[in-house]
Steps between C-alpha positions, in 0.01 A plus 500: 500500500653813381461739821732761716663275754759771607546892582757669555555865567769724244589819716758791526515465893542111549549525890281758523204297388607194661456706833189701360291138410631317853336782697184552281454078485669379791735240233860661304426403119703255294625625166525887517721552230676873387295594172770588255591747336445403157107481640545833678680675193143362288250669820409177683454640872529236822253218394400104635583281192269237454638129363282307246592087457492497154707157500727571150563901557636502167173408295310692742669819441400422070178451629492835687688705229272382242194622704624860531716426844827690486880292621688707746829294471629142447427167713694510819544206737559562879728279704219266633388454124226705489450588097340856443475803248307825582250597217257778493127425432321731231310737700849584702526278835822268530516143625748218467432196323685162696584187508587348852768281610488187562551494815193741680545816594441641846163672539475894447549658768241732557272269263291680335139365494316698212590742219380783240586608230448820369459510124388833274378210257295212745335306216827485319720403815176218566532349151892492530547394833242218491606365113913535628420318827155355510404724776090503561306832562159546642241769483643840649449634843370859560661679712446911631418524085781276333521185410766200580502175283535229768793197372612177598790319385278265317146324477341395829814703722415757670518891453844629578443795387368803258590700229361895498504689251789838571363764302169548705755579789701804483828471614546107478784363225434166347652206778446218636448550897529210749305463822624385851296380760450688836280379791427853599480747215475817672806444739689377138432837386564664761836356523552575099461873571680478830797372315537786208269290272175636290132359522212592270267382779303192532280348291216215605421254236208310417473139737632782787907479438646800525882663311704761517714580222814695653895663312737383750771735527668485198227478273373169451168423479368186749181458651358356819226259530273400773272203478153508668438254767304272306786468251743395714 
């Protein structure tokens, strides 16, 4: 099942954000990385990097290129194996497309347990995402007047996330955004803002979850997610 099985934050302040995410979630992420300068130098701010298994990451960056994705650089393999290369989707948000080694990787650490994407083209990014990796959308959501396109990593999973359209929203780039869990939103925001970070304020969803999507200090978007009790 082709589905992001790894984040991992690219920053200018590596030890920085290591301290900023341990205080704001109570765990020191695994895999902040310096974003570099090549990515700077092209206007990429401080961003969480999403990881596709694609299986062959050759083929699957043809497949991408031929359906309007852009290639930000060559295949690179990490030490433990991992095979990647960073491409950039049509309507402007970056992910990396993966294949695993064999031997498993340790969790994400925060993990993150949803994710949006923000698209200025939402029927296009639907028909490309779910042709390119057999991702399955439902009916969209209606939220305070816009509408999210629920997804699951395939038929009968369930949701893991939405994609939104961007240009309904003033002020929000195309990007994916990734979601981790909190027990107690308002003390997680409280904490974000305590600790030089930004929050748009919170949101309650339909079913009674509630998010806050938050810049932590160096400009990367995250977002915080509280289930409701029944969903725990």
């Amino acid at each position: 099942m082709k589905q992001i099985f790894m984040t991992v934050l690219r920053t200018t302040d590596v030890e920085a954000a290591e301290r900023f995410y341990e205080a704001v979630l109570g765990v020191k992420p695994v895999g902040v990385m310096p974003l570099h300068e090549r990515a700077i130098a092209r206007g990429a701010p401080p961003h969480w990097l999403g990881f596709v298994d694609v299986g062959d990451v050759d083929a699957a960056v043809a497949d991408v290129v031929a359906r309007g994705f852009t290639s930000l650089g060559p295949k690179w393999t990490n030490p433990e194996g991992l095979q990647a290369a960073y491409v950039r989707d049509p309507g402007g948000a970056v992910l990396a497309l993966a294949k695993p080694p064999a031997r498993p990787l340790a969790p994400s650490v925060p993990p993150a347990v949803y994710q949006s994407l923000d698209t200025p083209d939402v029927a296009g990014a639907i028909a490309a995402y779910g042709e390119l990796f057999g991702w399955r959308f439902d009916d969209p959501l209606h939220v305070e007047g816009h509408a999210f396109h629920p997804f699951a990593w395939g038929a009968g999973s369930p949701r893991v996330g939405v994609f939104g359209d961007s240009t309904r929203r003033p002020g929000i780039h195309p990007h994916w955004t990734y979601f981790f869990a909190v027990e107690a939103l308002d003390d997680a925001v409280a904490r974000v803002e305590a600790n030089g970070g930004v929050s748009v304020g919170i949101l309650a969803l339909p079913g009674g979850d509630r998010i806050a999507v938050c810049d932590d200090p160096q400009g990367a978007a995250f977002a915080l997610y509280e289930a409701s009790r029944g969903h725990r």
